[in-house]
VEXNU-83984 format. One record per residue (C-alpha): residue number from 1; x, y, z. Coordinates in steps of 0.25 Angstrom, whole numbers. Layout:
NUM  X  Y  Z
...
END
This chain:
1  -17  -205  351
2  -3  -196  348
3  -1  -195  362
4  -2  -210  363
5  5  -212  351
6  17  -201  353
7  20  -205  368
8  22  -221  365
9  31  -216  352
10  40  -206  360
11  41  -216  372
12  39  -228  368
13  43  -230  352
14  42  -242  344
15  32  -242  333
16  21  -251  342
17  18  -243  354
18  14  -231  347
19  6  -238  336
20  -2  -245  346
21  -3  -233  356
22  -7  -225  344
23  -17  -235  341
24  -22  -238  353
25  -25  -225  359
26  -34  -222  346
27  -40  -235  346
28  -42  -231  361
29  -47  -218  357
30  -54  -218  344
31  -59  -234  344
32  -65  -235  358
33  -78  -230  364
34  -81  -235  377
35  -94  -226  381
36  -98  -226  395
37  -94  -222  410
38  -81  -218  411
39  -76  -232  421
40  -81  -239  411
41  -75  -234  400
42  -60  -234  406
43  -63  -248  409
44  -66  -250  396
45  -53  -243  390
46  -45  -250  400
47  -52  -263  396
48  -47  -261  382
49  -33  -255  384
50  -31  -270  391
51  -37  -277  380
52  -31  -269  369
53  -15  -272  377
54  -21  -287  376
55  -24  -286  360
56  -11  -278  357
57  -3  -290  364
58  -11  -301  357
59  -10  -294  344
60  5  -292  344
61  7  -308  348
62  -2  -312  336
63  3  -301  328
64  13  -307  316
65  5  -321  316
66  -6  -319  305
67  -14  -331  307
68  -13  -329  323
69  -17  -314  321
70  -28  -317  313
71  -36  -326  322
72  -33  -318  333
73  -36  -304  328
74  -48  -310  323
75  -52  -317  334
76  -49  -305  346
77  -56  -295  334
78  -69  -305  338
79  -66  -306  352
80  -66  -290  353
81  -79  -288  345
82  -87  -299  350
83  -83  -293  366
84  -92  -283  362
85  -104  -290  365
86  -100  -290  379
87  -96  -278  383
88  -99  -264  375
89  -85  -259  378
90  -80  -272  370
91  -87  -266  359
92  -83  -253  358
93  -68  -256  360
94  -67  -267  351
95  -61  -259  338
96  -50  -254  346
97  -48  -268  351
98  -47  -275  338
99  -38  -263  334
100  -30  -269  346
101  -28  -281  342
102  -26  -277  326
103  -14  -268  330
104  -4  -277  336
105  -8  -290  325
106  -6  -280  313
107  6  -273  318
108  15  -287  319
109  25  -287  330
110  32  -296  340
111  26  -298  355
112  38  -289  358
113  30  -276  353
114  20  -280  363
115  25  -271  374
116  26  -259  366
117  13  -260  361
118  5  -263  372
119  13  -249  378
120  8  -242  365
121  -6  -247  369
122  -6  -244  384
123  -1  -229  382
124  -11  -227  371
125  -23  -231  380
126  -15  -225  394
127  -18  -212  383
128  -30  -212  377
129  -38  -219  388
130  -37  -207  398
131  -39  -198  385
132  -52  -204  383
133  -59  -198  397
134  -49  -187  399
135  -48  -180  386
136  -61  -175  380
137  -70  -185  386
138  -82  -188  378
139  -92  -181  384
140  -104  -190  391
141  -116  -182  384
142  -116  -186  369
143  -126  -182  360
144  -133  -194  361
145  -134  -193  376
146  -139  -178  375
147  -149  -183  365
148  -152  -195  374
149  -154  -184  386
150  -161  -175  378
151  -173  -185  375
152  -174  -189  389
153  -178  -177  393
154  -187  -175  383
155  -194  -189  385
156  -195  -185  399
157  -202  -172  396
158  -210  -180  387
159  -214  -191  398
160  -219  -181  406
161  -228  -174  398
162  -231  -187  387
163  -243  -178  379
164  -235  -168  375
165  -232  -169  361
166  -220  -160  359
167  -213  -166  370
168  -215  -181  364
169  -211  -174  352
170  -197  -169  356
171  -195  -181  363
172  -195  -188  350
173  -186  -178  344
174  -176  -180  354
175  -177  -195  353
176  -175  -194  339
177  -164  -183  339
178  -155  -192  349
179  -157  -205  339
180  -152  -197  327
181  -140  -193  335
182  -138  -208  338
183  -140  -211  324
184  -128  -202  318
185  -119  -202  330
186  -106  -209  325
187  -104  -224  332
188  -116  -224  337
189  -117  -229  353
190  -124  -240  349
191  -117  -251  359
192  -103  -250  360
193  -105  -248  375
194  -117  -250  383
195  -117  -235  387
196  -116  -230  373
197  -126  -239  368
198  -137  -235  378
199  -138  -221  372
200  -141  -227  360
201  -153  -237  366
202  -158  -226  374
203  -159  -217  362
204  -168  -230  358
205  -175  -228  370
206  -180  -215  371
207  -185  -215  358
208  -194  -227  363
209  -198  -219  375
210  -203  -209  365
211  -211  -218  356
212  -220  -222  368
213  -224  -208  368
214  -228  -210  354
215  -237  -222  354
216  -253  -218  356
217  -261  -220  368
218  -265  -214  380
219  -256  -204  387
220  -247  -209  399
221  -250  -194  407
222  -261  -198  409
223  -258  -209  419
224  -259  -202  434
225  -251  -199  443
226  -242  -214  442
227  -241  -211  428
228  -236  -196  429
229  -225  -202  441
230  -222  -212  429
231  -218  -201  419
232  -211  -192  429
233  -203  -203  433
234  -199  -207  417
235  -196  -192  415
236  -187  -190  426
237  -180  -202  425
238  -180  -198  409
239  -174  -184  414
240  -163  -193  421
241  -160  -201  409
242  -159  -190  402
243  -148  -184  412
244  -140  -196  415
245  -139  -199  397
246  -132  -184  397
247  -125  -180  411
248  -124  -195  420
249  -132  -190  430
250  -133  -205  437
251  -142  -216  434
252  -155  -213  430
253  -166  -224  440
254  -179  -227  437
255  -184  -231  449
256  -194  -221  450
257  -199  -225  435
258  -202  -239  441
259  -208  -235  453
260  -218  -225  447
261  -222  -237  434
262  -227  -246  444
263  -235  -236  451
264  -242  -232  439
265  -245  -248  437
266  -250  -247  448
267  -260  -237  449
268  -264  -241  434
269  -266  -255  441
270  -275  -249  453
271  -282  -241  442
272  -287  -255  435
273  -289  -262  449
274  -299  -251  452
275  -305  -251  440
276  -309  -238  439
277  -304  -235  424
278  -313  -236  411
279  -309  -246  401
280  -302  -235  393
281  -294  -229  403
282  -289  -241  409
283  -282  -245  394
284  -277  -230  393
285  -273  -231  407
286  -266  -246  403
287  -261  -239  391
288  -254  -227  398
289  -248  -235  409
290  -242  -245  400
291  -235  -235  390
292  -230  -228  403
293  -227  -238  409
294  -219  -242  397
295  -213  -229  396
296  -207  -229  411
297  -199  -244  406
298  -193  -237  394
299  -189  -225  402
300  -182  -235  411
301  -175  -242  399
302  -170  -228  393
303  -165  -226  409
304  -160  -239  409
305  -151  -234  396
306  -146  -221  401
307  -141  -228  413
308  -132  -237  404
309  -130  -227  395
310  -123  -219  406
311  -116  -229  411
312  -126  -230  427
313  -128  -244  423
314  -118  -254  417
315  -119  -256  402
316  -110  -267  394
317  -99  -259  393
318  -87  -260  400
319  -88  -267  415
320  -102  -267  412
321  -113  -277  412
322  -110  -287  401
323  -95  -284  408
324  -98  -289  421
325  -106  -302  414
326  -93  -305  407
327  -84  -305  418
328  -93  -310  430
329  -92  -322  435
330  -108  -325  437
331  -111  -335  427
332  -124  -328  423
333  -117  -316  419
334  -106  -322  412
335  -119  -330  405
336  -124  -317  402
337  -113  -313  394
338  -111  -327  388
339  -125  -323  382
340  -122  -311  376
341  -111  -316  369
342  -119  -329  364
343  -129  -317  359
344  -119  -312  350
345  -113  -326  346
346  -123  -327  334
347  -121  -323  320
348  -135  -314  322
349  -125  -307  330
350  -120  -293  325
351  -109  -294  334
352  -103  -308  332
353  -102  -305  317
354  -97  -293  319
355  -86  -297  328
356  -84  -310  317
357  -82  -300  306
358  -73  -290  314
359  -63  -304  318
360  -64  -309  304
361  -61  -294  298
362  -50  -293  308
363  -45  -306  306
364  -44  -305  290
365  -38  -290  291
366  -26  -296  298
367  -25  -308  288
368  -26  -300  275
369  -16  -290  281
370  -3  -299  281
371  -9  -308  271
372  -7  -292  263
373  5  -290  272
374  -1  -276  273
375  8  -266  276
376  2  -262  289
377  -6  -273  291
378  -14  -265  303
379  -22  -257  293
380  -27  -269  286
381  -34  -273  299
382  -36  -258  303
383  -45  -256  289
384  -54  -269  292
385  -58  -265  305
386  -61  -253  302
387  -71  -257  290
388  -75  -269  294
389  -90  -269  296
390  -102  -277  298
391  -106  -278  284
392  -100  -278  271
393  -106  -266  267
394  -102  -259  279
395  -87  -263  276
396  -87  -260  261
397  -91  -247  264
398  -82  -246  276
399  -70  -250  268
400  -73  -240  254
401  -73  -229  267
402  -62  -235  275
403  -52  -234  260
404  -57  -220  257
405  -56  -215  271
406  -41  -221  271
407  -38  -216  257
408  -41  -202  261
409  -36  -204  273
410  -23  -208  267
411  -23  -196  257
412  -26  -185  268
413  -13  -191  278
414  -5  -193  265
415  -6  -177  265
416  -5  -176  279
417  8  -183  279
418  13  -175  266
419  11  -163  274
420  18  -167  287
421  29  -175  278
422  41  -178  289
423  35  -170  301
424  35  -180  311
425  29  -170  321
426  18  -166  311
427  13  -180  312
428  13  -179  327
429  3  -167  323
430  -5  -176  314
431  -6  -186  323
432  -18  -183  333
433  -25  -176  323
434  -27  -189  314
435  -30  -197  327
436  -41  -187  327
437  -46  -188  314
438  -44  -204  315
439  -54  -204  327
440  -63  -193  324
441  -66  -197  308
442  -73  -209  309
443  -82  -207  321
444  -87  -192  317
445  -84  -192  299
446  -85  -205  295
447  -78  -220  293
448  -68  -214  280
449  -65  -201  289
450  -60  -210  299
451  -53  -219  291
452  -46  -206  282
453  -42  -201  295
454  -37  -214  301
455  -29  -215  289
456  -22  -202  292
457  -19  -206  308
458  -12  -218  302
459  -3  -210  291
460  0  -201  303
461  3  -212  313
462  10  -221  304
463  18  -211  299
464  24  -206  314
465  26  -220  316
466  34  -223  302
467  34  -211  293
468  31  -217  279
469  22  -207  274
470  12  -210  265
471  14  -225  264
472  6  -227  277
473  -9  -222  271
474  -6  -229  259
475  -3  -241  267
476  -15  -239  276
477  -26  -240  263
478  -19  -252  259
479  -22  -258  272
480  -35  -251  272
481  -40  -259  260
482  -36  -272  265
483  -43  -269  278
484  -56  -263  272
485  -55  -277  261
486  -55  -287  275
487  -67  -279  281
488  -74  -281  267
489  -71  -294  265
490  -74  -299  279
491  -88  -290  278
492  -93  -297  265
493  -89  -311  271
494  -96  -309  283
495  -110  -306  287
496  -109  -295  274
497  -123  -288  279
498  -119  -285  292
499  -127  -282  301
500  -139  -276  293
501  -143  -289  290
502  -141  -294  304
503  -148  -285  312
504  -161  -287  304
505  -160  -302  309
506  -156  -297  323
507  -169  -288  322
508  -179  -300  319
509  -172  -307  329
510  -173  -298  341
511  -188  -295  337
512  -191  -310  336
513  -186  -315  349
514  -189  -302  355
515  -204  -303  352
516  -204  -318  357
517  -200  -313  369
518  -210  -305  373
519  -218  -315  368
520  -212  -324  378
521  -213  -315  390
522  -229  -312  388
523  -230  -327  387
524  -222  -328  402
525  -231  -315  408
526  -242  -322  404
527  -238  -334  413
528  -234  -326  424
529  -219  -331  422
530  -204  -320  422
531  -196  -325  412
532  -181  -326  415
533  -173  -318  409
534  -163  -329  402
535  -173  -336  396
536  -171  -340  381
537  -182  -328  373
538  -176  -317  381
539  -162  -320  379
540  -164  -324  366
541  -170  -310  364
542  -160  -303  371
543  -147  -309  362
544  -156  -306  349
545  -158  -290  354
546  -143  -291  356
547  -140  -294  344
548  -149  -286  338
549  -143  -274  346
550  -128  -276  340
551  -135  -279  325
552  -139  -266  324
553  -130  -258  332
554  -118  -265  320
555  -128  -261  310
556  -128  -247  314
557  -113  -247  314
558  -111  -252  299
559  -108  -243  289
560  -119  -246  280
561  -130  -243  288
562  -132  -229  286
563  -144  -231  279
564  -150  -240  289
565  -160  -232  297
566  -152  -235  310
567  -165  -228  320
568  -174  -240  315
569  -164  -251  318
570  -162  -245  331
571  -177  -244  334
572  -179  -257  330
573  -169  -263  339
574  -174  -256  350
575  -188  -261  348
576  -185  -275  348
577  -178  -273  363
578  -190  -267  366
579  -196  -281  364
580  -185  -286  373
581  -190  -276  383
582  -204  -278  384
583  -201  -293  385
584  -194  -288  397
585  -205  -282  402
586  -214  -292  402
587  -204  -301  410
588  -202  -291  420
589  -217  -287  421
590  -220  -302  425
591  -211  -300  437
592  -221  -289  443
593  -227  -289  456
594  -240  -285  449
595  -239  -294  437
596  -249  -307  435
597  -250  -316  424
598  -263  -311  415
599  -277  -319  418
600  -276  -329  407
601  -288  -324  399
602  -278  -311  395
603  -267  -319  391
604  -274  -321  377
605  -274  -305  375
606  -260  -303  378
607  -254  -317  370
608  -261  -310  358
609  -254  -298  358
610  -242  -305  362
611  -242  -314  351
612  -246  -302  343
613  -234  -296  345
614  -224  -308  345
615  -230  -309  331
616  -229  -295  328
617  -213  -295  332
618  -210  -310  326
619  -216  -307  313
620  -207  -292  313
621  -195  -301  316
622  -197  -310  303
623  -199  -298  294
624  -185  -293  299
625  -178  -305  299
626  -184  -311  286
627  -185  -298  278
628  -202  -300  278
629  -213  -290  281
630  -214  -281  294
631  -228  -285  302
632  -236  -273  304
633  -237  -266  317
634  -250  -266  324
635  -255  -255  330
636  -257  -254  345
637  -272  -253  349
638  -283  -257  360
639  -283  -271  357
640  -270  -276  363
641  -277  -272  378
642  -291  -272  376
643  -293  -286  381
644  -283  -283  394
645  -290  -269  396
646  -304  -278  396
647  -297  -286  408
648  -292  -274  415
649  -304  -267  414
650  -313  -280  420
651  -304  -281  432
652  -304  -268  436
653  -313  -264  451
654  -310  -280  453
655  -305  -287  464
656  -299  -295  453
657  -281  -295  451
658  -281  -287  439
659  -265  -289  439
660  -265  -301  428
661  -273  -292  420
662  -263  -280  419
663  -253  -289  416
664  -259  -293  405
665  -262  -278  402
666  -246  -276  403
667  -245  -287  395
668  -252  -282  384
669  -246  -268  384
670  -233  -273  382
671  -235  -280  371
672  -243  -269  366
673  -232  -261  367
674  -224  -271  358
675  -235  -268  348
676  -233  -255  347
677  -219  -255  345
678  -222  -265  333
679  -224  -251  327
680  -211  -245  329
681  -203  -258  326
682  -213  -258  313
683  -206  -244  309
684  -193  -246  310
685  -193  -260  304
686  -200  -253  292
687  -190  -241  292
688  -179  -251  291
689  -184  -264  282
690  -191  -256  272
691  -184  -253  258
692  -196  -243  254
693  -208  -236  261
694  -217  -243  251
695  -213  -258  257
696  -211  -252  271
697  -213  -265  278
698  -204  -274  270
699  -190  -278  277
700  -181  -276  265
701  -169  -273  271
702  -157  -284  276
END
């Protein structure tokens, strides 16, 4: 940032290139995190450094018309947030965008200035761009990905040999040890690009991986030689993961996973066809091949993850999937991304409201700043954005920091600049080490740090460009002030609760409809029909897990949720897509070269236990949406197969098809999988709604 900031002063001059190749290369710098392949990530930068010349030209034409800049500030403010819905990279660039467009507006000038500081801008990012992959390049194996390789290897130790105790255990340890580092890691990688974002859901992942060694039942060793190719086949493709997460050692296949699953479906299916299995052995040998079976599926998702993650397969990012749908001109993909966006056009929507109150905010900061005539206006808009967040509560709290942090900021340059007094070349000094306090303090002390420090790169900057000493920090808290009373204003006026009240409806929601859906799709198997994929249940599930999913990753990014019990959240999310997936599941199972529809004297057996479970769910999701009392989770027991294990064992040493039986037994299994994770849904809901262990399952919070 000096060097940008030092070369367009010495050859360039003016007071408007510099200031916006200062600027712009720390926005660059310190604002922007584009995660992911290295192509994609210069794309990405390249991307902005074309829309960030577009916003300085269409903020200098506005700037000096207060109404006009108003509207548009406001309305580009939207635009910018909003685009995240559509591509990852939108997301993560947006503060440095509206920063963009902020600059030139408060910063009046006529369309004359344009050159200079598009010059300003196109030296800051022809600087800091290359410095980004050449100089101290982040390295690829964070913690989280240590931790994520870590566990891998462990679960595959522990897939291998599934009795031993010790081994389950430090396979939990290590799940729990890389959620932990998630948890405190500062800006959390929880979706600002799709690579970033799939650490955290496999983290998710492989902590379910490990909960399947926890529930009761037979052991899955104890499955021949089919099941022992299953398990080698998950541990080294486990193994794999766990290279590819930490070194990029290629795409991780599971082809052989695949492969070896229907084989042991096979054999189990041979085994009953022969007949030769006592009653008790066959449900243990049902049991074992169903949970091993479904550990092989949820082995491929964490594959399916680490392959985004690494960037093998196109995540929404940059040029990536929701990219292409954008920009192609197929009417179904362009229909795809039509959808998404009518996803988020809802007031359920954390997003839309977000991007509503940043435009508002935005838009207000710019009004209130001439209407105050502030002195430097920028400030005024500078101190809202960064304040403003979801929730009242969250911008009270950000604004009391935002003044303090300033006010010491303000007093600790004031000595600084008593010390240097008229050595020019001693600001020069000072110069890179504020940059470095301005970027480092918020991400690794805290919000006041960063604003104290930013403080100090503004006395330092200001004061090269026009020496007035002292005046410029005084000026700056003035600003501040009117900046941190916009955000406070616009987060009281709109939607004060933020997201804490919105993600408990997005919750009830997502188990609602995601319940009815495998509801739905029981209903069709039993028929013999495929769903389509468009149809109306699914998609409505998928738009309400969308919206679910930006809920609760604006929860964990407000500043009053440190007390929230953010692993519980996160669970809780996760397991209502795992309602989703088996709905999924079922479809796909339909579509099986061995799948019949059941004989229509089972059908009963598994309608019970799927309306047992639709009710189960729908009744969670009126006590999370209406504040009302949590169902109890049902044990799992004998009951939910005894009457397909009766079926089974009758047909065996037949000449009878004993296909539409085993469907039904599949069936079964998977909504007694559902069942069991009423248990775990059951925990976390308690963990999060209960104000006191002694009313444990009353939802108290909003």
């Amino acid at each position: 940032m000096p060097l940008a900031y030092g070369l367009t002063t010495h050859f360039v001059g003016g007071n408007h290139a510099p200031i916006f190749a200062a600027f712009g290369s720390f926005a660059l710098l310190a604002m922007v995190d584009f995660s992911g392949r290295t192509p994609a990530r210069v794309a990405a930068y390249l991307g902005l450094t074309v829309a960030g010349a577009f916003l300085i030209t269409l903020g200098t034409l506005c700037s000096g018309y207060l109404l006009l800049s108003t509207l548009m500030a406001g309305a580009v403010t939207f635009v910018i947030s909003f685009a995240g819905v559509i591509n990852g990279y939108f997301a993560a660039a947006r503060i440095a965008a509206v920063l963009l467009i902020v600059l030139p507006i408060m910063i009046p000038a006529d369309p004359n200035a344009i050159d200079d500081r598009l010059l300003g801008w196109l030296i800051a990012s022809a600087i800091a761009i290359p410095s980004i992959f050449l100089v101290w390049r982040e390295p690829w194996a964070t913690p989280l990905r240590k931790g994520c390789a870590d566990t891998c290897r462990a679960l595959a130790d522990l897939v291998e040999s599934p009795d031993d105790k010790d081994l389950l255990e430090s396979a939990m340890d290590s799940v729990v040890s890389v959620r932990r580092q998630f948890f405190k890691t500062p800006h959390r990688p929880t979706g600002a690009t799709g690579s970033a974002a799939a650490v955290a859901a496999l983290i998710e992942e492989l902590g379910w991986i490990v909960s399947i060694f926890w529930r009761p039942g037979p052991s899955i060793s104890e499955l021949g030689d089919e099941g022992a190719a299953v398990r080698q086949a998950c541990a080294r493709v486990l193994r794999d993961m766990g290279d590819q997460v930490a070194r990029r050692q290629g795409k991780v296949s599971i082809d052989e996973i695949e492969e070896r699953r229907e084989a042991l479906i096979g054999a189990f299916t041979r085994r009953v066809e022969a007949g030769t299995e006592s009653r008790t052995k066959l449900q243990a040998d049902l049991d074992r091949t169903f949970r091993l079976r479904l550990l092989s599926f949820s082995i491929g998702e964490a594959a399916g993850i680490v392959n985004v993650a690494t960037g093998e397969v196109e995540a929404p990012g940059a040029l990536g999937e929701r990219w292409h749908r954008l920009i192609a001109k197929s009417r179904n993909r362009a229909a795809t991304t039509g959808h998404l966006l009518a996803e988020h056009a809802d007031p359920r929507s954390a997003w839309l409201r977000n991007s509503l109150r940043g435009a508002v905010g935005i838009g207000l900061a710019i009004f209130v700043a001439d209407l105050f005539d502030a002195q430097n206006a920028f400030w005024v808009v500078l101190g809202t954005l960064s304040v403003l967040r979801s929730n009242a509560v969250g911008t009270e709290g950000s604004a009391a920091w935002a003044l303090l942090g300033t006010a010491i900021g303000i007093v600790i340059g004031g000595l600084v600049l008593t010390v240097i007094g008229d050595h020019q070349e001693l600001l020069w000094v000072a110069l890179p080490l504020a940059v470095f306090g301005a970027a480092f303090a918020p991400r690794q002390l805290s919000f006041a740090a960063g604003q104290a420090a930013f403080s100090i790169l503004v006395m330092v900057l200001f004061n090269l460009i026009n020496p007035i000493g002292l005046e410029v920090g005084l000026i700056r808290v003035q600003d501040v002030a009117i900046g941190c009373g916009v955000s406070l204003v616009v987060g009281l006026l709109m939607w004060p609760r933020g997201a804490k009240a919105l993600i408990r409806t997005c919750l009830s929601e997502a188990y609602e409809v995601g319940s009815r859906l495998v509801w739905d799709r029981i209903h069709s198997a039993l028929a013999g029909n495929e769903p389509d994929l468009s149809d109306p249940v699914r998609l409505e599930a998928a738009a309400a897990g969308g919206r679910l999913d930006v809920a609760l990753r604006q929860y964990l990014e407000e500043s009053s949720s440190d007390h929230v019990n953010a692993s519980s959240f996160v669970a809780l999310t996760a397991c209502s897509s795992r309602l989703m997936r088996s709905a999924h599941g079922l479809r796909m199972m339909v579509g099986m070269p061995w799948y019949k529809a059941p004989p229509e004297d089972l059908a009963p057996v598994v309608n019970g236990v799927n309306d047992r479970v639709r009710e189960w769910y729908r009744d969670l999701a009126e006590a999370m949406g209406q504040s009302g009392r949590l169902p109890e989770a049902e044990e799992v027991d004998d009951s939910f197969t005894n009457d397909v294990i009766t079926a089974i064992d009758r047909f065996g040493g037949t000449d009878e098809d004993v296909y539409p039986v085993l469907s039904a037994a599949w069936l079964v299994l998977n909504l007694e999988y559902l069942v069991a994770l009423e248990g775990r849904v059951a925990f976390h809901a308690d963990r999060l709604f209960a104000d006191s262990p002694a009313k444990q399952h009353d939802l108290k919070v909003g």
